[in-house]
PAMIVEX-791365 format. One record per residue (C-alpha): x, y, z; residue in one letter. Coordinates in steps of 0.5 Angstrom, whole numbers, plus 2048, in hexadecimal, padded with zeros to 3 digits. Example, Ala and Ser with C-alpha at 12.3 -4.5 7.8 and 13.67 -1.06 7.14 Angstrom:
// residues 2
8197F7810A;81B7FE80ES;
// end
This chain:
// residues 182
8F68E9846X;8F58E584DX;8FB8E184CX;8FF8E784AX;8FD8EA851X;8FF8E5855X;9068E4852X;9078EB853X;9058EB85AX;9098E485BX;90F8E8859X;90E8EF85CX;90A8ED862X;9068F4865X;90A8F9865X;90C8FF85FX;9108FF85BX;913905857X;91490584FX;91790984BX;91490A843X;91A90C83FX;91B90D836X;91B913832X;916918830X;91191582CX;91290E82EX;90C90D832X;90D90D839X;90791083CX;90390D837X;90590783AX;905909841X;8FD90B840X;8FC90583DX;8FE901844X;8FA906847X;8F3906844X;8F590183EX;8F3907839X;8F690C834X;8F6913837X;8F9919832X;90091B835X;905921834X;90C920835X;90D91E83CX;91292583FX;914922846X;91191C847X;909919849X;90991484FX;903910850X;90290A855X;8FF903852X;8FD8FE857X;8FC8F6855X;8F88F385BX;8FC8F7861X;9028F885DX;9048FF85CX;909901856X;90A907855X;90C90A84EX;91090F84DX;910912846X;916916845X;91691B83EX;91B919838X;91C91F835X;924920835X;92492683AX;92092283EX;92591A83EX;92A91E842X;92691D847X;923916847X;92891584DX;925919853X;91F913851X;92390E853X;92390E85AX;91F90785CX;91D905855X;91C8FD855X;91A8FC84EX;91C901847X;916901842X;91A90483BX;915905836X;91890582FX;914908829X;917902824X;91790781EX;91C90B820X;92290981DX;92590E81CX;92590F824X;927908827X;92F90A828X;92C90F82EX;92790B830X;92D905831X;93190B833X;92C90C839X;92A90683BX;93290483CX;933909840X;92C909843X;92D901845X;935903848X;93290884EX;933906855X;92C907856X;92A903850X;92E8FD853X;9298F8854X;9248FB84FX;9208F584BX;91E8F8844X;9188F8840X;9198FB839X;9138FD834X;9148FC82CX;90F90182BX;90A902825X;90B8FC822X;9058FD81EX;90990281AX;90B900813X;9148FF814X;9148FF81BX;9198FA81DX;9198F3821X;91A8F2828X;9208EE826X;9238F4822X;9228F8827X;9258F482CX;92B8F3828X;92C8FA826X;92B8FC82EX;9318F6830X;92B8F3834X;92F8EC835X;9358F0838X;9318F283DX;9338EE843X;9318F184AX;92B8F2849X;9248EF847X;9218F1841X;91B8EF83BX;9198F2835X;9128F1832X;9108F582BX;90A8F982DX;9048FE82BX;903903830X;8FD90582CX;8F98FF82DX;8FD8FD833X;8FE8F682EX;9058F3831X;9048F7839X;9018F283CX;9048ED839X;90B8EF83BX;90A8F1843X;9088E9843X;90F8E683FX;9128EC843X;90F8EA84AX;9128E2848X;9188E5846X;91A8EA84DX;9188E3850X;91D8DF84DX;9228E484FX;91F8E4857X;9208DD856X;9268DC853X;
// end
């Protein structure tokens, strides 16, 4: 964890940071949100409007918006992004019959001005469910190789046990650094 601090801090330096946690209903992001909070479970109802909490790593501050995912609610994603650095999509990996409208929104989401230098973190989540799909599934079915404007990573992982979370931060710390340096 040392390691993952220093890397983060090394790339973001000491100052906030504005992140966005976006997917359809059910797909966990406010579980996931409160696993980088507290590192635990909390039972949660479905988000109407949005939760924020501020994360600090050392005197990093991020500051995370999670945004509802009802259909109601997707419309107004675009009054979030003013100030976004980093995109967290939560993805529930056994929601087939949904990833059309999550590809749809992401598209859209990723040609918004204000997105226009947004790095990506996607979350495959509950990839502890019986016939959830693969990252490498989801990404072809989400057309992430044509996403060529912006950084992005996908890492399966259960939002339940936190399994994949850090994990992820850490490839996806690499990854936006690369892309800093490129």
């Amino acid at each position: 964890m040392g390691q993952l601090v220093a890397k983060l801090m090394g790339i973001f330096g000491n100052q906030e940071h504005k992140v966005i946690i976006v997917g359809l209903d059910n797909a966990g992001k406010t579980t996931i949100l409160y696993q980088f909070l507290m590192n635990e479970v909390i039972h949660t109802s479905p988000t109407i409007g949005s939760n924020v909490e501020e994360i600090v790593l050392q005197k990093t501050h991020f500051l995370m918006w999670d945004i509802g995912g009802q259909e109601a609610l997707r419309s107004t994603w675009n009054s979030y992004y003013s100030n976004t650095e980093f995109i967290i999509l939560v993805i529930d990996s056994t929601d087939r019959d949904r990833l059309l409208t999550t590809r749809e929104e992401l598209h859209k989401m990723l040609a918004h001005e204000a997105l226009r230098d947004a790095s990506v973190l996607i979350f495959a989540n509950k990839q502890d469910m019986k016939n959830s799909m693969t990252t490498v599934e989801i990404s072809q079915f989400l057309t992430l190789s044509a996403i060529k404007d912006h950084p992005w990573h996908i890492q399966g992982c259960c939002a339940l046990t936190g399994e994949g979370i850090w994990l992820t931060v850490s490839s996806w710390a690499k990854s936006v650094e690369h892309s800093l340096n490129s």
